[in-house]
BAMIPA-219621 format. One record per residue (C-alpha): x, z, y; residue number from 1. Coordinates in nm, 2 decimals. Layout:
BEGIN
> east,up,north,num
> X,Z,Y,NUM;
...
//
This chain:
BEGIN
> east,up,north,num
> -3.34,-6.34,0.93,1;
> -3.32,-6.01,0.83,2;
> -3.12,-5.86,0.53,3;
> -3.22,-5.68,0.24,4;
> -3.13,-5.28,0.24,5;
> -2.97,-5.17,-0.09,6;
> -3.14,-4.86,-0.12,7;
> -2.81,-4.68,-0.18,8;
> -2.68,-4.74,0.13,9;
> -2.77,-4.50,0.41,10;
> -2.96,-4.66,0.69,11;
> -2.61,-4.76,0.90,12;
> -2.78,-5.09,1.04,13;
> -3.04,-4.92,1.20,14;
> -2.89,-4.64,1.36,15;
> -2.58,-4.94,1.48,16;
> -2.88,-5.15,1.65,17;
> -3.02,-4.81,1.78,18;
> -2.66,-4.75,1.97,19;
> -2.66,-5.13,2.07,20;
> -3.03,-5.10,2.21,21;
> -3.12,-5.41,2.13,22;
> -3.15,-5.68,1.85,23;
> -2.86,-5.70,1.58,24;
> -2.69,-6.02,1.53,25;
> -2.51,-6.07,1.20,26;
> -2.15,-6.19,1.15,27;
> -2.12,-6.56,1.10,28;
> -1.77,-6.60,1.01,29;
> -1.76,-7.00,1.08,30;
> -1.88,-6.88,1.44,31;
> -1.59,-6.60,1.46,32;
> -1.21,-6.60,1.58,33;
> -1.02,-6.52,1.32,34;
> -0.78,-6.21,1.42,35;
> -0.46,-6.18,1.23,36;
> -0.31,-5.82,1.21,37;
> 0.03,-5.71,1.15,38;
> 0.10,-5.60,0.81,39;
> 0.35,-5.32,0.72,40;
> 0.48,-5.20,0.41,41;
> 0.52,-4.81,0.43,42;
> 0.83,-4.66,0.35,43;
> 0.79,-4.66,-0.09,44;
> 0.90,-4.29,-0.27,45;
> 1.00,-4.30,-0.63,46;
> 0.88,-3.90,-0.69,47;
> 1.06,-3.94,-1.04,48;
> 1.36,-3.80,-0.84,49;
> 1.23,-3.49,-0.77,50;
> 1.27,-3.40,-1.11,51;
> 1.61,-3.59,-1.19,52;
> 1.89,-3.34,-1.33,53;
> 2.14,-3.56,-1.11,54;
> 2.14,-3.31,-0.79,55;
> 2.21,-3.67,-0.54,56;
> 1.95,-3.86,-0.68,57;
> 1.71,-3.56,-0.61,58;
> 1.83,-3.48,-0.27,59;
> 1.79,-3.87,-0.21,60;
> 1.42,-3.85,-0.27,61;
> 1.35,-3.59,-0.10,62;
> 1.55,-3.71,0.23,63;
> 1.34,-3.98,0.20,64;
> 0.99,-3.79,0.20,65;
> 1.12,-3.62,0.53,66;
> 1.28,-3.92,0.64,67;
> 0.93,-4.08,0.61,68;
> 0.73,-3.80,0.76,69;
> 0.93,-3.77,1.06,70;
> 0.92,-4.18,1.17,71;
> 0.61,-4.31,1.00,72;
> 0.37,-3.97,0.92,73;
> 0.26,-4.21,0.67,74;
> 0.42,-4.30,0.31,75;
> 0.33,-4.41,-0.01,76;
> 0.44,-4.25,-0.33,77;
> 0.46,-4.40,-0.72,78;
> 0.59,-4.17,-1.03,79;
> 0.36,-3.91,-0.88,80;
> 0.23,-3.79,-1.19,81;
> -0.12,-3.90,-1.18,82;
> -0.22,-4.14,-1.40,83;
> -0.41,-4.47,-1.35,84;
> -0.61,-4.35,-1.64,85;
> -0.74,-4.05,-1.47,86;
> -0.78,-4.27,-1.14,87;
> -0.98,-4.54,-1.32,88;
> -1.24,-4.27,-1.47,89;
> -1.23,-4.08,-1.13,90;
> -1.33,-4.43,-0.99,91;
> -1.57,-4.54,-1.21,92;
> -1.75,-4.18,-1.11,93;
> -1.72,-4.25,-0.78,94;
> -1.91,-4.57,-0.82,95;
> -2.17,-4.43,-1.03,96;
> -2.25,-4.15,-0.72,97;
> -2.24,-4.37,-0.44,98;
> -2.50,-4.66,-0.63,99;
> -2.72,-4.33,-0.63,100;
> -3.05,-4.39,-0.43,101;
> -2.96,-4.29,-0.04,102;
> -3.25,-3.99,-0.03,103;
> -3.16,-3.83,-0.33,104;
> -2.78,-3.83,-0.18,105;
> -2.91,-3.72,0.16,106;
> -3.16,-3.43,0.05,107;
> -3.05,-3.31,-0.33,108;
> -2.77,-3.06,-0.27,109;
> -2.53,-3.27,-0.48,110;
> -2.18,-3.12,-0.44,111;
> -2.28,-2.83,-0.23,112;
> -2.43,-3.03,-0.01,113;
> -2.18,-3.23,0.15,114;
> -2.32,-3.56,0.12,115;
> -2.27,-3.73,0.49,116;
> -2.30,-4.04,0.67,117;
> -2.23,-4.26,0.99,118;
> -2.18,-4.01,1.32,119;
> -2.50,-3.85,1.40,120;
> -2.28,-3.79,1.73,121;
> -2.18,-4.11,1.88,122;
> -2.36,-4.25,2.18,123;
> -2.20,-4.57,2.11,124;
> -2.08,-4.85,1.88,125;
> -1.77,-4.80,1.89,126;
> -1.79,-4.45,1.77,127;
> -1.98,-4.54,1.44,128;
> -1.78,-4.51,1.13,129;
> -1.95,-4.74,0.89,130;
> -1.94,-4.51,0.57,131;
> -2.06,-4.22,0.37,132;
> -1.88,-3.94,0.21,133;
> -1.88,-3.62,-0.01,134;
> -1.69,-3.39,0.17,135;
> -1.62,-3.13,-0.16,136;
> -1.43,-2.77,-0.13,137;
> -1.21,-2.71,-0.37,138;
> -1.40,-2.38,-0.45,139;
> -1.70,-2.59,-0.58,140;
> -1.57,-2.88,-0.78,141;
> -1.58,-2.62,-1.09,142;
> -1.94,-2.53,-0.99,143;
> -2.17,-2.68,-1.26,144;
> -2.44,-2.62,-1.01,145;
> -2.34,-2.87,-0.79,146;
> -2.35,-3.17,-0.98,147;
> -2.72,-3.23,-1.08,148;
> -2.71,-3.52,-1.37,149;
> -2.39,-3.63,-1.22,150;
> -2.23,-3.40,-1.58,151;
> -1.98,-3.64,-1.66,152;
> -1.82,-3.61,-1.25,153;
> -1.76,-3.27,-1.30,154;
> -1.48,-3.26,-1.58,155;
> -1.35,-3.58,-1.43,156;
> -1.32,-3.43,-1.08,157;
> -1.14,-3.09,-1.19,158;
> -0.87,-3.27,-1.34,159;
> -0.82,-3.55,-1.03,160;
> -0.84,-3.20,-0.76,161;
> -0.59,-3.02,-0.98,162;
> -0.33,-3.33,-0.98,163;
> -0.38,-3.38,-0.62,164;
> -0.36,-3.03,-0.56,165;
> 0.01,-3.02,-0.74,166;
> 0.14,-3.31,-0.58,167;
> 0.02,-3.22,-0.26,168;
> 0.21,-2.87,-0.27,169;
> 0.51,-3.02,-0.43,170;
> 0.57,-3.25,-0.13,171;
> 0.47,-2.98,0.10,172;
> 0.74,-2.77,-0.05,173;
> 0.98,-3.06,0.01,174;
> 0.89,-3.09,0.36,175;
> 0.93,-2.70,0.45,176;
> 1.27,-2.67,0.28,177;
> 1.36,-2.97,0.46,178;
> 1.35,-2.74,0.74,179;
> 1.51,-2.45,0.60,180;
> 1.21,-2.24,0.50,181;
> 1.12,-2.16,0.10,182;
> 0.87,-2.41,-0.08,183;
> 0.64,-2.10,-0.11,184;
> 0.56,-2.07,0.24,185;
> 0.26,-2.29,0.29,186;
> 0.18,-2.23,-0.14,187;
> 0.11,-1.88,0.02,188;
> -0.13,-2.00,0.26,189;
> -0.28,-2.28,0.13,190;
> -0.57,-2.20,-0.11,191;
> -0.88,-2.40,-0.29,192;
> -1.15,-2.18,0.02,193;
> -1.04,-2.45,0.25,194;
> -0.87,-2.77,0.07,195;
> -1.12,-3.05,0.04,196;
> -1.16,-3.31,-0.22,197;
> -1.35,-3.63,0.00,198;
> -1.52,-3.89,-0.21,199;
> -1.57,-4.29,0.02,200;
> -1.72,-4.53,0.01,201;
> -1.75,-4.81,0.29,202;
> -2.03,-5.03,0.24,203;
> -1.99,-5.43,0.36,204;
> -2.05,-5.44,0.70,205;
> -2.25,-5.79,0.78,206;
> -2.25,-5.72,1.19,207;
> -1.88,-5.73,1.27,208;
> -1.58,-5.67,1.14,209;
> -1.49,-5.48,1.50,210;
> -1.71,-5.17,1.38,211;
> -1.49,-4.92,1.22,212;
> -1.56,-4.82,0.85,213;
> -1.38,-4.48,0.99,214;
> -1.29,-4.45,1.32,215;
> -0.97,-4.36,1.50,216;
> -0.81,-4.04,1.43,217;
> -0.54,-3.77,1.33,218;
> -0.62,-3.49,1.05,219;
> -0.66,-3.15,1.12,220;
> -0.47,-3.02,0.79,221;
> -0.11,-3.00,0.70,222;
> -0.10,-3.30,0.46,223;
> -0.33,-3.55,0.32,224;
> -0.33,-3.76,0.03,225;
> -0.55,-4.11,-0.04,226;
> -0.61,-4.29,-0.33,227;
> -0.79,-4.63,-0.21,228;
> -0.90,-4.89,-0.35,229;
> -0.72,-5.29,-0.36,230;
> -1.00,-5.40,-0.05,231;
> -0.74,-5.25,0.22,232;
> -0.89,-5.18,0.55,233;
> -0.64,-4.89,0.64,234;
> -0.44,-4.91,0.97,235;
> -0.20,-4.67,1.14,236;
> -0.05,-4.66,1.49,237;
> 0.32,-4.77,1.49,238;
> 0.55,-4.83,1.77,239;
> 0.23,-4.87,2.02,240;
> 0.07,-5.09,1.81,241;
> -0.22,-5.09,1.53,242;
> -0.08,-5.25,1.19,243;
> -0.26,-5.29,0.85,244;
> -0.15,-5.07,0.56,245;
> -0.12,-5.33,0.24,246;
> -0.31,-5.17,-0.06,247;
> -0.04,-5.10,-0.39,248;
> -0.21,-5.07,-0.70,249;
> 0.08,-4.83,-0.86,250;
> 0.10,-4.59,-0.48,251;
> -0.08,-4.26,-0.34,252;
> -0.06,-4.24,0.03,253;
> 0.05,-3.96,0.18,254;
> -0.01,-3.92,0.53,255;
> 0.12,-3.56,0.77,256;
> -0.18,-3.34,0.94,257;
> -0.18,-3.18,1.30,258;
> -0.10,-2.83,1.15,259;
> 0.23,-2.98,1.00,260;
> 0.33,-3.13,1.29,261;
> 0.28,-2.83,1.51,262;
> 0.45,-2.57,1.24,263;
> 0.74,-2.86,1.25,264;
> 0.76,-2.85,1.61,265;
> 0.71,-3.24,1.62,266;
> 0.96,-3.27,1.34,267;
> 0.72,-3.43,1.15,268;
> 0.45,-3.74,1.31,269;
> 0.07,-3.66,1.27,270;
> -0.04,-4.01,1.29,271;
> -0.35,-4.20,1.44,272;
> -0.50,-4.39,1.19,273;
> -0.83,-4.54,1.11,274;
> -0.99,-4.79,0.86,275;
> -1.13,-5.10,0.95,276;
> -1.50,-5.25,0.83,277;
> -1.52,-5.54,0.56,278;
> -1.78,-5.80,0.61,279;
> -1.80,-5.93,0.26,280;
> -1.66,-5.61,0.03,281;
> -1.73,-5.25,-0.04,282;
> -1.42,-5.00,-0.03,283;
> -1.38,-4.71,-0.24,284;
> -1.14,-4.39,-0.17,285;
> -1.06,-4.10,-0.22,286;
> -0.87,-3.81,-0.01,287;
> -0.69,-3.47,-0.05,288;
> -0.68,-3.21,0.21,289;
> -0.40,-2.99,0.22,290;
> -0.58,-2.68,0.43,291;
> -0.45,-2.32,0.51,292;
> -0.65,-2.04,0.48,293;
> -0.86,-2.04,0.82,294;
> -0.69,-1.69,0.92,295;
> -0.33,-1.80,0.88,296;
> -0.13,-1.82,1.18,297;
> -0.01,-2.17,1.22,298;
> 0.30,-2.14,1.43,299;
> 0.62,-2.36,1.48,300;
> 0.92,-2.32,1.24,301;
> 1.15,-2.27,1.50,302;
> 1.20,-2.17,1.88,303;
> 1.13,-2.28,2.11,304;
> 0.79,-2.39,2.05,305;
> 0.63,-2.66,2.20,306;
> 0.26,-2.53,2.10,307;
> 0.10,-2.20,2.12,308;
> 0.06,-2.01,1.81,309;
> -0.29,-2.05,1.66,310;
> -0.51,-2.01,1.36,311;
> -0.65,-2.25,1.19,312;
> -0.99,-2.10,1.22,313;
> -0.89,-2.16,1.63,314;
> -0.79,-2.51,1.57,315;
> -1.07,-2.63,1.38,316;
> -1.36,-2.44,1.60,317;
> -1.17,-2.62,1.90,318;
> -1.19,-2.96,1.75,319;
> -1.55,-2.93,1.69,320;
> -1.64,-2.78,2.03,321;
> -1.43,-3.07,2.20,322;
> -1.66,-3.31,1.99,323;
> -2.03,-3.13,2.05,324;
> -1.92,-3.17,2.40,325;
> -1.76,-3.48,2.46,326;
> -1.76,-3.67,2.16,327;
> -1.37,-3.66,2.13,328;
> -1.10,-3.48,1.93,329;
> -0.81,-3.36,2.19,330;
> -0.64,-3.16,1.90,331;
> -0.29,-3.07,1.90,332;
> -0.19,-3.17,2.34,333;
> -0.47,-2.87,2.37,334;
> -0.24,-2.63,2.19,335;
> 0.05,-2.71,2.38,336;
> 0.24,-2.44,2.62,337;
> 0.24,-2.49,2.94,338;
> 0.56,-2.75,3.06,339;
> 0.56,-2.87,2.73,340;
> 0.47,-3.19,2.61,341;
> 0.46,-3.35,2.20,342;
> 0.78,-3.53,2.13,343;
> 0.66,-3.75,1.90,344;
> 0.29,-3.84,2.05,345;
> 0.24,-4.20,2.10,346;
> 0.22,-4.16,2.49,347;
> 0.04,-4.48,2.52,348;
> -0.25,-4.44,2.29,349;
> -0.54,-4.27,2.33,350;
> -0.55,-3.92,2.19,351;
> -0.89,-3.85,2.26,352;
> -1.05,-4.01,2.00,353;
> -1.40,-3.96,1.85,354;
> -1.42,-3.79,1.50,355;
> -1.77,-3.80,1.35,356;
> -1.93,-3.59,1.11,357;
> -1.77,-3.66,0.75,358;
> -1.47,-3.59,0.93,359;
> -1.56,-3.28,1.11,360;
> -1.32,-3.09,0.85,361;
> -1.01,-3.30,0.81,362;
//
């Protein structure tokens, strides 16, 4: 029997039994395996320390944030300065967006545009990401333009991008002096043209739980950082192995980018990662993109290098032409000089994973 559409949602089922060319089959749960996965707790960063007048307790948080970024590529962080009042009204805006009819998302120019979903690319369905975005530059969140009768978003949103913006180049500075390089050097090429504010949602998926609400993948920035809702769904490759990220109402997640890994020489882990479908609930996030200006030379700290200089104009038009004409992502091994290899690659997963359209910029 066939299920109702909500006519929010963007037509995922269909284009799901288009790949699977043939009839769709929804999830019956009594009918189903039940699959346990391992859950971790990322390392947990009390920020408050960044800012304590006792000099240990300061260099103690931040050799945790490198600490974290060099063995995980993935932590969380409380204290951080954004508060769960401006989270619960960027939330509740998010909401009101996403419950927005699906054609006036997909053809009214709402925040410049960038309204995707799904993977228009993926020739299977293992390469659909069940979800739709807003994939926002920084530039236009201030842009009154952009927001139609969505008024109330815009105030909302300036304030969420400017706290994520701060706390993103505060632990960015942490990480380059880590290595012995001033705080200012990625503030001086890191500006709002290319960081990106990216709105979620993941509707229930009734087919499967094995269809990914995003599918697998490293960013293509120097740091992100997620705000997510309690539904979970987030996993991250560690030690060979994918393991569920456990949701903390109080945390930020803050995850390390291609470009920082290359500029740290491998220091610091650009992760895989990818979030997994929910059969029964809706998921709700939202992401900061740490981005350089797309002329900056991205180049490692120190020598010698184990990738080739590049910009990230290069990096990013590579990405995409590696997608338009295979469907995957190769990223950073395509950068890498010749004799080289990453150091801190998971040699036994997959690198060349498929990246669909609401990704096409991180």
């Amino acid at each position: 029997m066939a299920k109702p559409m909500i006519d929010s949602e963007p037509p995922l089922l269909d284009h799901y039994g288009a790949l699977l060319g043939g009839s769709v089959q929804y999830y019956d749960e009594s009918q189903s395996r039940v699959m346990i996965m391992e859950e971790c707790q990322l390392p947990l960063i009390d920020l408050s320390g960044l800012s304590s007048d006792d000099e240990l307790v300061h260099q103690a948080c931040a050799a945790a944030i490198c600490r974290a970024s060099s063995e995980w590529g993935f932590f969380q962080v409380v204290n951080h300065g954004i508060s769960p009042r401006l989270v619960g009204k960027m939330r509740s805006e998010q909401v009101k967006l996403f419950q927005t009819p699906f054609e006036k998302k997909a053809t009214s120019g709402l925040l410049n545009n960038s309204y995707r979903w799904g993977s228009p690319r993926a020739t299977c369905p293992n390469q659909l990401s069940w979800s739709e975005a807003f994939h926002v530059p920084l530039t236009k969140v201030s842009d009154q333009t952009c927001y139609g009768e969505f008024t109330s978003l815009r105030e909302v949103m300036m304030e969420f991008a400017a706290a994520m913006s701060k706390l993103s180049r505060l632990l960015a500075g942490v990480l380059t002096d880590n290595l012995g390089h001033g705080k200012e050097v990625l503030a001086n090429i890191c500006d709002e043209s290319t960081c990106f504010l990216r709105l979620n949602h993941y509707p229930a998926c009734p087919v499967t739980p094995e269809i990914f609400g995003l599918v697998p993948h490293t960013d293509s920035d120097f740091l992100t950082i997620l705000c997510q809702d309690q539904v979970g769904g987030l996993q991250l490759m560690k030690d060979s192995k994918w393991v569920t990220v456990k949701p903390n109402p109080d945390a930020l997640i803050v995850n390390i980018g291609d470009l920082f890994q290359a500029w740290s020489n491998d220091v610091y882990k650009s992760v895989e990662h990818k979030v997994v479908s929910n059969t029964k609930m809706e998921r709700y996030s939202i992401a900061y993109f740490l981005c350089p200006s797309y002329d900056s030379s991205i180049g490692s700290f120190t020598e010698p290098s184990i990738y080739r200089k590049f910009t990230f104009r290069e990096y990013r038009d590579q990405v995409q032409e590696d997608v338009r004409k295979t469907g995957y992502k190769v990223g950073l091994p395509g950068f890498l000089l010749k004799g080289t290899e990453p150091l801190t690659r998971n040699k036994e997963s997959n690198n060349r994973v498929y990246i669909p359209s609401i990704t096409a910029n991180s």
